[in-house]
C-alpha positions as CSV (number, residue, x, y, z in Angstrom):
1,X,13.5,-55.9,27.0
2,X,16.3,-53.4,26.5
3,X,13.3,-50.4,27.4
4,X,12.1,-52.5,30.1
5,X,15.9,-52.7,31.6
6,X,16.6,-48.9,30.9
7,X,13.3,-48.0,32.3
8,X,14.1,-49.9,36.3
9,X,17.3,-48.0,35.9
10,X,15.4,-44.9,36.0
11,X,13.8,-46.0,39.0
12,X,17.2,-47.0,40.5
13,X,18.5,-43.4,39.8
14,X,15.5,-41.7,41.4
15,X,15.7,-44.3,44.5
16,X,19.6,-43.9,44.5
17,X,19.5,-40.0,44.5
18,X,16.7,-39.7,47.5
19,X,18.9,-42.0,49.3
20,X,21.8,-39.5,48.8
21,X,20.0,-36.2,49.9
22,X,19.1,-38.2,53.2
23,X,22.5,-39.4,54.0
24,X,23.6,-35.6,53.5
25,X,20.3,-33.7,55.4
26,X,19.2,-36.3,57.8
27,X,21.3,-39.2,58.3
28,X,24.2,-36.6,59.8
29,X,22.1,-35.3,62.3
30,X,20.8,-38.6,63.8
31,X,24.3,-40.2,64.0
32,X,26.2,-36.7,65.3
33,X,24.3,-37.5,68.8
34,X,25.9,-38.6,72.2
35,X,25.0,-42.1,72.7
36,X,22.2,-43.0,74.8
37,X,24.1,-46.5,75.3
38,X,27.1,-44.6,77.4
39,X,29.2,-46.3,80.2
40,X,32.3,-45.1,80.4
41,X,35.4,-45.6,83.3
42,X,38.5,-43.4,83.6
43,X,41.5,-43.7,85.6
44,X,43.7,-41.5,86.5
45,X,46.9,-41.8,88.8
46,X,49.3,-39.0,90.0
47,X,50.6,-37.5,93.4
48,X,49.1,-35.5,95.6
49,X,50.3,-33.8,99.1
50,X,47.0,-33.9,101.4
51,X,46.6,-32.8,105.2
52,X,47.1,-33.7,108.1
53,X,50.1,-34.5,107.1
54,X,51.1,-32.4,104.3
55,X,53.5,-35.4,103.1
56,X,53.6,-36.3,99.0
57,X,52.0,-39.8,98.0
58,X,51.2,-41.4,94.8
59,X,47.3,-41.0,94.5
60,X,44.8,-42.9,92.1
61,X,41.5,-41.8,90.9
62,X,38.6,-43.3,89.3
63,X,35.2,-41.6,87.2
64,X,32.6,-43.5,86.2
65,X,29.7,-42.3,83.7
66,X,26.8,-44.0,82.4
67,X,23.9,-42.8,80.8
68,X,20.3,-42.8,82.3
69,X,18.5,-44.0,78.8
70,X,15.0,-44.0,81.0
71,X,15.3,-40.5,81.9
72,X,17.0,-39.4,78.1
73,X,15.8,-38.6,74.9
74,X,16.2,-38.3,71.4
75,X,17.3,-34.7,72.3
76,X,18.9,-34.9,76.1
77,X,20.9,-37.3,77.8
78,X,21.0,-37.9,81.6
79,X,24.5,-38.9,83.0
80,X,25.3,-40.2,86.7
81,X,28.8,-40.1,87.3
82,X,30.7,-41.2,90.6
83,X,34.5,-40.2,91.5
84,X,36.9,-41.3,93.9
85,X,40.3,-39.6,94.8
86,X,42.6,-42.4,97.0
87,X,46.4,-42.7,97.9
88,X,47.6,-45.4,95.8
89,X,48.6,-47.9,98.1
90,X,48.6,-51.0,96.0
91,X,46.8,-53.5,95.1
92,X,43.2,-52.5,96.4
93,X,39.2,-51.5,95.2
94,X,38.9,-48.3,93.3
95,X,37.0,-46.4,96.4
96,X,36.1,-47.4,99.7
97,X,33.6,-45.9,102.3
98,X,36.0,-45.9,104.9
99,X,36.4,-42.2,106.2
100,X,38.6,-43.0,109.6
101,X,41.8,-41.5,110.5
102,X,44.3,-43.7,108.3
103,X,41.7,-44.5,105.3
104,X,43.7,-44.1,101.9
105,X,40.0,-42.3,101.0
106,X,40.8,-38.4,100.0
107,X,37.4,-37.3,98.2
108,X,34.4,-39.4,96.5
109,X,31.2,-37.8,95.5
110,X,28.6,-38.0,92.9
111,X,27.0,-36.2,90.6
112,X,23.8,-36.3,88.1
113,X,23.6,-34.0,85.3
114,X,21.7,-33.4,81.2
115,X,23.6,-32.4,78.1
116,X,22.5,-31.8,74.6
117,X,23.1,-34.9,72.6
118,X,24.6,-32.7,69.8
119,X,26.0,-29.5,71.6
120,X,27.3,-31.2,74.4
121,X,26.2,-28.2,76.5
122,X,24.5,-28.7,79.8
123,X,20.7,-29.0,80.3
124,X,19.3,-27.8,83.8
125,X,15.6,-28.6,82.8
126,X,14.2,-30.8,86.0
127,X,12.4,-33.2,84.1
128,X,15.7,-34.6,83.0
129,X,17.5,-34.4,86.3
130,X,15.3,-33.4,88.8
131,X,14.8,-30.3,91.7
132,X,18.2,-31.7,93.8
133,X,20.4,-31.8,91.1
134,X,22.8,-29.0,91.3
135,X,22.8,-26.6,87.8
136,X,25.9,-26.7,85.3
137,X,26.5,-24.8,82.8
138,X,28.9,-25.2,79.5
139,X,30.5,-28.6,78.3
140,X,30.6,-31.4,81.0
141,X,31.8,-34.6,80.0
142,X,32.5,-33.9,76.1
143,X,32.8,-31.7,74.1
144,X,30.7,-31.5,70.8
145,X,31.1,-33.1,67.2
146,X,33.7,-31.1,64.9
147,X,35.6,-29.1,67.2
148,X,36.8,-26.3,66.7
149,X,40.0,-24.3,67.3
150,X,38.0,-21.8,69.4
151,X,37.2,-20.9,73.3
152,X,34.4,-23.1,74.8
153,X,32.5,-22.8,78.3
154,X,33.7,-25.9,80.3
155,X,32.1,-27.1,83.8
156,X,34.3,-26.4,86.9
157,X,32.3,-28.0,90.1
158,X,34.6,-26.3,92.6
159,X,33.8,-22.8,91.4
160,X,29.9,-24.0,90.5
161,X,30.6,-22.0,87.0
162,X,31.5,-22.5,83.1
163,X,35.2,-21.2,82.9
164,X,37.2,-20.5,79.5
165,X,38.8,-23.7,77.8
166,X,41.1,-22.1,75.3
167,X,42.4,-23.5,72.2
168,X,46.1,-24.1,71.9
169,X,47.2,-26.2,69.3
170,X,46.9,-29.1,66.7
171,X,48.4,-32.1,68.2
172,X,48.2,-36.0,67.5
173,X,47.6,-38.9,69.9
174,X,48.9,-42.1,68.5
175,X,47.8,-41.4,64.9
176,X,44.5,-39.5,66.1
177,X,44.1,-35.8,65.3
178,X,43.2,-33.9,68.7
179,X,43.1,-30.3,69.6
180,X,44.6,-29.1,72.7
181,X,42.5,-26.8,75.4
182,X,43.7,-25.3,78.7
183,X,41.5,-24.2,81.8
184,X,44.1,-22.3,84.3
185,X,42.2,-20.8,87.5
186,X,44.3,-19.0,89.8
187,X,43.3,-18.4,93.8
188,X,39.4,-18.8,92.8
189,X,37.2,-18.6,95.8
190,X,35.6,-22.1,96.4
191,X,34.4,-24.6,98.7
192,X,37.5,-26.5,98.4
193,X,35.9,-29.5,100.7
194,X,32.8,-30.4,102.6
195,X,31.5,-26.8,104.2
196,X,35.0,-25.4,104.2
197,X,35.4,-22.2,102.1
198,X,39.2,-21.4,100.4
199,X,41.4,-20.6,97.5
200,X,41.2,-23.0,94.2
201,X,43.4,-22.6,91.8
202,X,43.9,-25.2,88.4
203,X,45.8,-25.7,85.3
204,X,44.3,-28.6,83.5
205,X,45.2,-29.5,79.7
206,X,42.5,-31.5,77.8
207,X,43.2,-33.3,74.5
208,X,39.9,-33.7,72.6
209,X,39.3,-36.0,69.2
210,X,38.3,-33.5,66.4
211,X,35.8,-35.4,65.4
212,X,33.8,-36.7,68.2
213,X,34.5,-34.2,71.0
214,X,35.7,-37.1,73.4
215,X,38.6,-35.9,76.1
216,X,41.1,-38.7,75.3
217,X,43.6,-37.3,77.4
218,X,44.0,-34.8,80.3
219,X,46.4,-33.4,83.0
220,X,46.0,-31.0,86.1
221,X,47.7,-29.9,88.6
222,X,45.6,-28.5,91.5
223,X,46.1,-26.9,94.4
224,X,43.2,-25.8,97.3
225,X,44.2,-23.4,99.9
226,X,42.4,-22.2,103.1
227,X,41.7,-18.5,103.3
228,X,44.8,-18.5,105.9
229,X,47.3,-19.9,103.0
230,X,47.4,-23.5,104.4
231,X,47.5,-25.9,101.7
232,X,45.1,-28.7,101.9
233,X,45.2,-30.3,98.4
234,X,48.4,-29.9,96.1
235,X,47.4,-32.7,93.2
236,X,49.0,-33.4,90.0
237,X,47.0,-36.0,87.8
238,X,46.1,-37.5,84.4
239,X,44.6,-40.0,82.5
240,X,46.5,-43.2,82.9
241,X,48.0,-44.6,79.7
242,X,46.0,-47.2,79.4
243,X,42.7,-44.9,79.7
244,X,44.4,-43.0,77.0
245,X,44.8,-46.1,74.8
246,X,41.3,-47.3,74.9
247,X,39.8,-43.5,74.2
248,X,42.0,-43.3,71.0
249,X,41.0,-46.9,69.4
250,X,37.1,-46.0,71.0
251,X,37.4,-42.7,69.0
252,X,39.0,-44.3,66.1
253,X,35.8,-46.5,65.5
254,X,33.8,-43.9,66.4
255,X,35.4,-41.6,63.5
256,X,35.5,-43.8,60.9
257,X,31.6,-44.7,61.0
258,X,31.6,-40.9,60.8
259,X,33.7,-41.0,57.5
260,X,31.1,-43.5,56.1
261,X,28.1,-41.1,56.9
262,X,29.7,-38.8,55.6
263,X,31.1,-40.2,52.0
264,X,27.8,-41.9,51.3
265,X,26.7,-39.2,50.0
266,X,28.8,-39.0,46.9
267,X,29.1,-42.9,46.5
268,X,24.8,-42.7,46.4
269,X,25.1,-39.7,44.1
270,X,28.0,-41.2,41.7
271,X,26.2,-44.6,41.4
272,X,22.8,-42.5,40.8
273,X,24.6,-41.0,37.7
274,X,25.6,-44.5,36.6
275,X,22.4,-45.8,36.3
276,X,21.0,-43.3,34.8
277,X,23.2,-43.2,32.0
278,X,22.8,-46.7,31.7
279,X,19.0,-46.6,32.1
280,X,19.0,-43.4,29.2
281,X,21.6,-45.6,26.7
282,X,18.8,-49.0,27.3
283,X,16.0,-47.5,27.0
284,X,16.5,-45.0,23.6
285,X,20.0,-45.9,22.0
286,X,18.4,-48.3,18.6
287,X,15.3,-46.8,18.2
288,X,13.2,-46.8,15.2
289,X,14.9,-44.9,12.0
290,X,13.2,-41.7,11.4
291,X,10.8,-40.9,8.5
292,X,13.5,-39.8,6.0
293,X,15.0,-42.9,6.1
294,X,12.1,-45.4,5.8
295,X,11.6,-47.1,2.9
296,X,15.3,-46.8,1.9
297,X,16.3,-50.5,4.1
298,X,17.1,-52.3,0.5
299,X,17.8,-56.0,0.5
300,X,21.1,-56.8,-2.0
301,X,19.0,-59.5,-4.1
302,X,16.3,-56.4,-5.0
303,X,19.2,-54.3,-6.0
304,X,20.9,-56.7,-8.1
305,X,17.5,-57.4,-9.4
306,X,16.6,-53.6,-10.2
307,X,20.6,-53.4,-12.2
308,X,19.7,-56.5,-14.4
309,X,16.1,-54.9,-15.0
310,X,18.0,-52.2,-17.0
């Protein structure tokens, strides 16, 4: 029985052990992908001087991202993402369609775009997006898994290029580990609205989580001149707190089923040593004596008997 219960150790072990080498070569890989599953809205408020009137007013924005799963694969993604720029003036919808003289409405548009699910980097390949869909290039919406403190390419739509985010230090978000990047664009040629050619220029700071690549906070302050030196946009803007709230516990959950993934590993491995140990000490600890020592298993009553014989 003992053999028997050493022996389905064994087996454990092996089982145990293959179960370990996938949760370090494969398992990582499947779960470091961008999820097919993702719907995402982010606020931002700020102020913002706009013509015709040139005056300062608090602004509001809104993004909203989600995932086209029909058009994505295990590889590529497919986003859709709409964004709305509108003086704050209370209590009132996100956007509105309302262009006329007096509308709070300062820019909407929409966009389509691919990434890599693990890079993050942008995929122009039409049978993701489609021939309409303008190209990007660089990081889009994320950036990717296990950042690191190092210049990326990040999408700028004004300028219709990747420009330089640049590491610039380790920093903490209520308890969550992020790195700080910067983008700063100064007088960039760019069609600063609808047909209209100008000046663009941009400082915008963007806290990423280490571990996921998700922005969970970001700034700007932007300003778009025509080529005459009139200002037509002078922004300042950033997540609102309670966008910033949500990211961090979102990344949170996110970063501790990566802890999991990657610690089963060695909890597989350990437990693989366990039972086999176990299995070795069942199945041979006991065993028959050897040949030197048959024969020599005396019983006390023959050895009294054999001292009396004398």
């Amino acid at each position: 029985m003992r053999k028997t219960v050493g022996f389905i150790l064994f087996g454990l072990a092996g089982f145990l052990l293959t179960a370990a080498v996938l949760a370090l070569v494969y398992v990582p890989d499947q779960v470091k992908r961008t999820p097919l599953d993702t719907d995402t809205t982010t606020r931002l408020s700020g102020q913002a001087a706009v013509l015709p009137s040139g005056e300062g007013s608090a602004v509001k924005a809104v993004s909203r991202t989600v995932a086209d799963g029909e058009a994505s694969d295990d590889d590529v993604i497919v986003f859709d993402t709409f964004s709305c720029l509108m003086r704050d003036v209370g209590e009132g919808p996100d956007c509105t369609e309302d262009e006329s003289e007096g509308s709070p409405l300062v820019t909407a548009g929409t966009d389509r775009f691919a990434t890599d699910r693990r890079t993050a980097l942008a995929v122009n390949d039409e049978e993701y997006v489609g021939a309409a869909a303008e190209p990007h290039d660089g990081l889009v919406n994320k950036f990717p898994f296990d950042v690191q403190q190092e210049t990326y390419p990040y999408w700028d739509g004004l300028v219709g290029r990747a420009v330089d985010a640049e590491f610039q230090a380790d920093e903490e978000i209520d308890g969550l580990p992020v790195y700080k990047f910067l983008i700063s664009l100064t007088d960039e040629p760019a069609e600063i609205s609808n047909g209209i050619s100008g000046l663009y220029s941009t400082e915008k700071t963007l806290w990423i989580d280490q571990g996921t690549g998700k922005i969970i906070d970001q700034s700007e302050a932007q300003v778009r001149q025509l080529d005459d030196g009139t200002t037509v946009l002078d922004l300042e803007l950033s997540f609102t707190d309670e966008t910033v709230a949500a990211n961090v516990e979102e990344a949170k959950a996110s970063n501790a089923q990566l802890s999991l993934v990657r610690r089963a590993p060695i909890v597989l491995g350990v437990l693989a040593l366990i039972a086999l140990a176990a299995g070795a000490f069942l199945a041979f600890a006991g065993t028959t004596p050897s040949r030197r020592d048959e024969g020599r298993d005396v019983s006390m009553d023959e050895l009294t008997t054999s001292r009396h014989g004398r």
